[in-house]
FITINU-27174 format. One record per residue: x, y, z of N, C-alpha, C in turn; residue number from 1; chain. Coordinates in Angstrom, 1 decimal, padded with zeros to 4 digits. Example, Ala and Ser with C-alpha at 12.3 -4.5 7.8 and 13.67 -1.06 7.14 Angstrom:
BEGIN
npx_npy_npz_capx_capy_capz_cpx_cpy_cpz_seq_mol
013.2_-005.7_007.8_012.3_-004.5_007.8_013.2_-003.3_007.8_1_A
012.8_-002.2_007.1_013.7_-001.1_007.1_012.9_000.0_007.9_2_A
! end
This chain:
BEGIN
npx_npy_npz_capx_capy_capz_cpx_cpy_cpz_seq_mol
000.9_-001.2_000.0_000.0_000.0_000.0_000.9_001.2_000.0_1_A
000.6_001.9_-000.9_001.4_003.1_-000.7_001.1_004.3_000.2_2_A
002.3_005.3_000.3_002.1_005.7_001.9_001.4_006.8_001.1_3_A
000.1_007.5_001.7_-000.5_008.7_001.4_000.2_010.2_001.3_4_A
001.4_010.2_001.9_002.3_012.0_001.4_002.8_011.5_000.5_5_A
003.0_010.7_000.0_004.1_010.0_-001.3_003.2_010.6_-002.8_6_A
002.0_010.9_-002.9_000.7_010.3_-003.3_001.3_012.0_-004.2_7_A
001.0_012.3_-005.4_001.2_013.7_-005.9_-000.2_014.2_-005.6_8_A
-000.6_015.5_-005.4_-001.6_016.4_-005.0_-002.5_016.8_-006.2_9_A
-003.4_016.6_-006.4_-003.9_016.7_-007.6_-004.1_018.8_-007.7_10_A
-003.7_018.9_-008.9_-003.6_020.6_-009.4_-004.7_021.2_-009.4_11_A
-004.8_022.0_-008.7_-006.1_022.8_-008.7_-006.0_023.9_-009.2_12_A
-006.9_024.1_-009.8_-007.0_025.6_-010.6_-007.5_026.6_-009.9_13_A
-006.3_027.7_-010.2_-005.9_028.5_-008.8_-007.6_029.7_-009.4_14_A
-008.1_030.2_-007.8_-009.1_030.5_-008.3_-009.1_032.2_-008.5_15_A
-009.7_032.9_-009.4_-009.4_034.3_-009.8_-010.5_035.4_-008.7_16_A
-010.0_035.9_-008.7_-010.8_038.0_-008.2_-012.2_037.5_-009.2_17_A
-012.3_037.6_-009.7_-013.3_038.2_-010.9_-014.1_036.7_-011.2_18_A
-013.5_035.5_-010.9_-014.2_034.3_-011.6_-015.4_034.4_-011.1_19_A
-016.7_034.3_-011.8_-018.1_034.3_-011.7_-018.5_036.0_-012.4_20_A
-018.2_036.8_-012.6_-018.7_038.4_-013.0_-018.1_038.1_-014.5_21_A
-018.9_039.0_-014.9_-019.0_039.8_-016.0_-018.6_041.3_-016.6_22_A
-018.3_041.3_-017.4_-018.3_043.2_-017.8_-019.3_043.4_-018.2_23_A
-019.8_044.6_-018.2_-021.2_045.0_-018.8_-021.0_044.7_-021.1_24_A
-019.6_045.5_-021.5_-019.5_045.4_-022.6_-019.8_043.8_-023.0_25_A
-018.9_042.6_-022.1_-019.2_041.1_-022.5_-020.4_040.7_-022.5_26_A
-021.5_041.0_-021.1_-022.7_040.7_-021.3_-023.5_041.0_-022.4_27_A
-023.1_042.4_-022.7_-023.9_043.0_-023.9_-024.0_041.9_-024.7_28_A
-022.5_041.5_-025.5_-022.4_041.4_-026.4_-023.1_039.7_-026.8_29_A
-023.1_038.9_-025.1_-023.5_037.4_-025.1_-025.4_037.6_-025.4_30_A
-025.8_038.6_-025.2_-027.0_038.8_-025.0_-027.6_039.6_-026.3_31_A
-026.8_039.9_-027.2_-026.6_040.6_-028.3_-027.4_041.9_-028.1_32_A
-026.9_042.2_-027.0_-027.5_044.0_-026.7_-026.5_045.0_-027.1_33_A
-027.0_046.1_-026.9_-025.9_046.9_-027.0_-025.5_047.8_-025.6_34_A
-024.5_048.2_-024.9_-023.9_048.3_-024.0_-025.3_049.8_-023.1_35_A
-025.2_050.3_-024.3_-026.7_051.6_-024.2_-027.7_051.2_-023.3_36_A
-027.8_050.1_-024.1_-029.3_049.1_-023.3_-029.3_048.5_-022.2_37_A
-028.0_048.0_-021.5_-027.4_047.7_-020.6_-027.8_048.9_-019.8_38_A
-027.0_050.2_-019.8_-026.3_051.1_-019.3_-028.4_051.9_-018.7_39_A
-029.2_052.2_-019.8_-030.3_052.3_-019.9_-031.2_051.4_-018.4_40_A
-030.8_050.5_-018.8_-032.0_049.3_-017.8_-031.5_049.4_-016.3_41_A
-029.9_049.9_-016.4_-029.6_049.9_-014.7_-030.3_051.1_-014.3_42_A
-030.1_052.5_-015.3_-030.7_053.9_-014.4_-032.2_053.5_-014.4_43_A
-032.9_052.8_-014.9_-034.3_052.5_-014.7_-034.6_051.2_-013.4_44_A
-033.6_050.6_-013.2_-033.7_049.7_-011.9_-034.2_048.1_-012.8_45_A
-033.9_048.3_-014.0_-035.0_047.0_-014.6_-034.0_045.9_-015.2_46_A
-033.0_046.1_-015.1_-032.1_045.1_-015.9_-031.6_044.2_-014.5_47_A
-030.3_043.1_-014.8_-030.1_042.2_-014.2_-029.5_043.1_-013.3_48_A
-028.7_042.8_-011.6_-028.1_043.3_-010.9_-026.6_043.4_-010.9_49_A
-025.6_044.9_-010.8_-024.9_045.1_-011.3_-023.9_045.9_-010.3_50_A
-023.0_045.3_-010.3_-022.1_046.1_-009.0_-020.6_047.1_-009.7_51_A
-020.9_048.2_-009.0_-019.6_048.8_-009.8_-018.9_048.8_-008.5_52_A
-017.5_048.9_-010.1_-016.2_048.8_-009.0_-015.3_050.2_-009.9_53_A
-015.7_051.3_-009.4_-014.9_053.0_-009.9_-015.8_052.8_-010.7_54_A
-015.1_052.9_-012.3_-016.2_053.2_-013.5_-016.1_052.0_-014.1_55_A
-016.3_051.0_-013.6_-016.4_049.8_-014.5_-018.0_049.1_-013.6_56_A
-018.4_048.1_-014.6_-019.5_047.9_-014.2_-019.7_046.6_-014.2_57_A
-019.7_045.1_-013.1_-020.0_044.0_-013.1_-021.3_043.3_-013.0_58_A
-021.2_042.8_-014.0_-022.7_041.4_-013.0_-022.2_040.3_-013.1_59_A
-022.6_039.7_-011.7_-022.4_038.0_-011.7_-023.5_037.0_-012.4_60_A
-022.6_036.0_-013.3_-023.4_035.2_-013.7_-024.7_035.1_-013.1_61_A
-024.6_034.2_-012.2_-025.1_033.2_-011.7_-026.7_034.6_-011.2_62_A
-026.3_035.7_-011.3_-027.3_036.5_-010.9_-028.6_037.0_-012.2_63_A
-027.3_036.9_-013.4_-027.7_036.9_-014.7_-028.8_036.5_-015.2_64_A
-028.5_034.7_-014.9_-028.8_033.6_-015.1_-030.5_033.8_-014.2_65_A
-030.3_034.3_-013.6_-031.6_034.3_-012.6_-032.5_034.9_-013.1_66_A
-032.0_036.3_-013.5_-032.8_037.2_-013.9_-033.3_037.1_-015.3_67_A
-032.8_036.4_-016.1_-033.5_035.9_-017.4_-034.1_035.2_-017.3_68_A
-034.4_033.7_-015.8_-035.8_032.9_-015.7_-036.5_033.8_-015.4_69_A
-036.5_034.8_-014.1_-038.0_035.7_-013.9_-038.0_036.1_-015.1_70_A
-037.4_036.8_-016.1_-037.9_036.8_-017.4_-039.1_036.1_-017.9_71_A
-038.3_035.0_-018.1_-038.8_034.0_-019.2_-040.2_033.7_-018.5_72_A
-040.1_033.7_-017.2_-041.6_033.5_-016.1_-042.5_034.3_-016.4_73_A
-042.0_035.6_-016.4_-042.9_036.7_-016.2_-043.6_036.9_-017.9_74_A
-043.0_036.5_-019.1_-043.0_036.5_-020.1_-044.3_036.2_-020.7_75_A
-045.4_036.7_-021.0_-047.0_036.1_-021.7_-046.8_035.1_-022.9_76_A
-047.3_033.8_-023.0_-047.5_032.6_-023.2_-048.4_033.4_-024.5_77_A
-047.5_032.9_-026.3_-047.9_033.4_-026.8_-048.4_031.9_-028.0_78_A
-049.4_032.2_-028.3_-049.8_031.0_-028.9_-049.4_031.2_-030.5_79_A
-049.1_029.9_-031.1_-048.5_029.9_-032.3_-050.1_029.9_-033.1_80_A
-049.3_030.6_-034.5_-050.7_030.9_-035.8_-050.5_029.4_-036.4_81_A
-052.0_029.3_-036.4_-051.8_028.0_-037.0_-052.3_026.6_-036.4_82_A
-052.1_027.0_-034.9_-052.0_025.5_-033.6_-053.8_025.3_-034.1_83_A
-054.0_024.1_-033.3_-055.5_023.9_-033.0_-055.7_024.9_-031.7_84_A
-057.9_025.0_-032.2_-058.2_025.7_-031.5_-059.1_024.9_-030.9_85_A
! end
């Protein structure tokens, strides 16, 4: 049996400042908005949640991610032309 400190440590990927956030310009562009519309939805309170750090502007994924299901929730159920009636 081999002795367990002998054993190499398996590499972890060293974890970053910033892993999980966003820039506003990247979001834009994954969401194919334009930075405007971004910039627009925070002074109205209506866009995803966004933390600044000086003049730069973050949102975390995972917050993102949230705010597009209330989306998709809040979204009216639109019936296709054509279906049975």
């Amino acid at each position: 049996m081999p002795h367990l400190g002998s054993m190499p440590e398996p590499t972890a990927k060293p974890r970053t400042l910033m892993g999980g956030w966003i820039s506003r310009l990247d979001l834009a562009m994954e969401l194919g908005l334009s930075v405007d519309t971004l910039r627009r939805w925070e002074a109205q309170r209506m866009g995803p949640p966004c933390v600044r750090a000086g003049r730069k502007v973050y949102y975390r994924r995972a917050a993102v991610e949230d705010w597009l299901e209330e989306q998709e929730q809040a979204a009216p159920r639109r019936r296709r032309a054509g279906g049975r009636r």
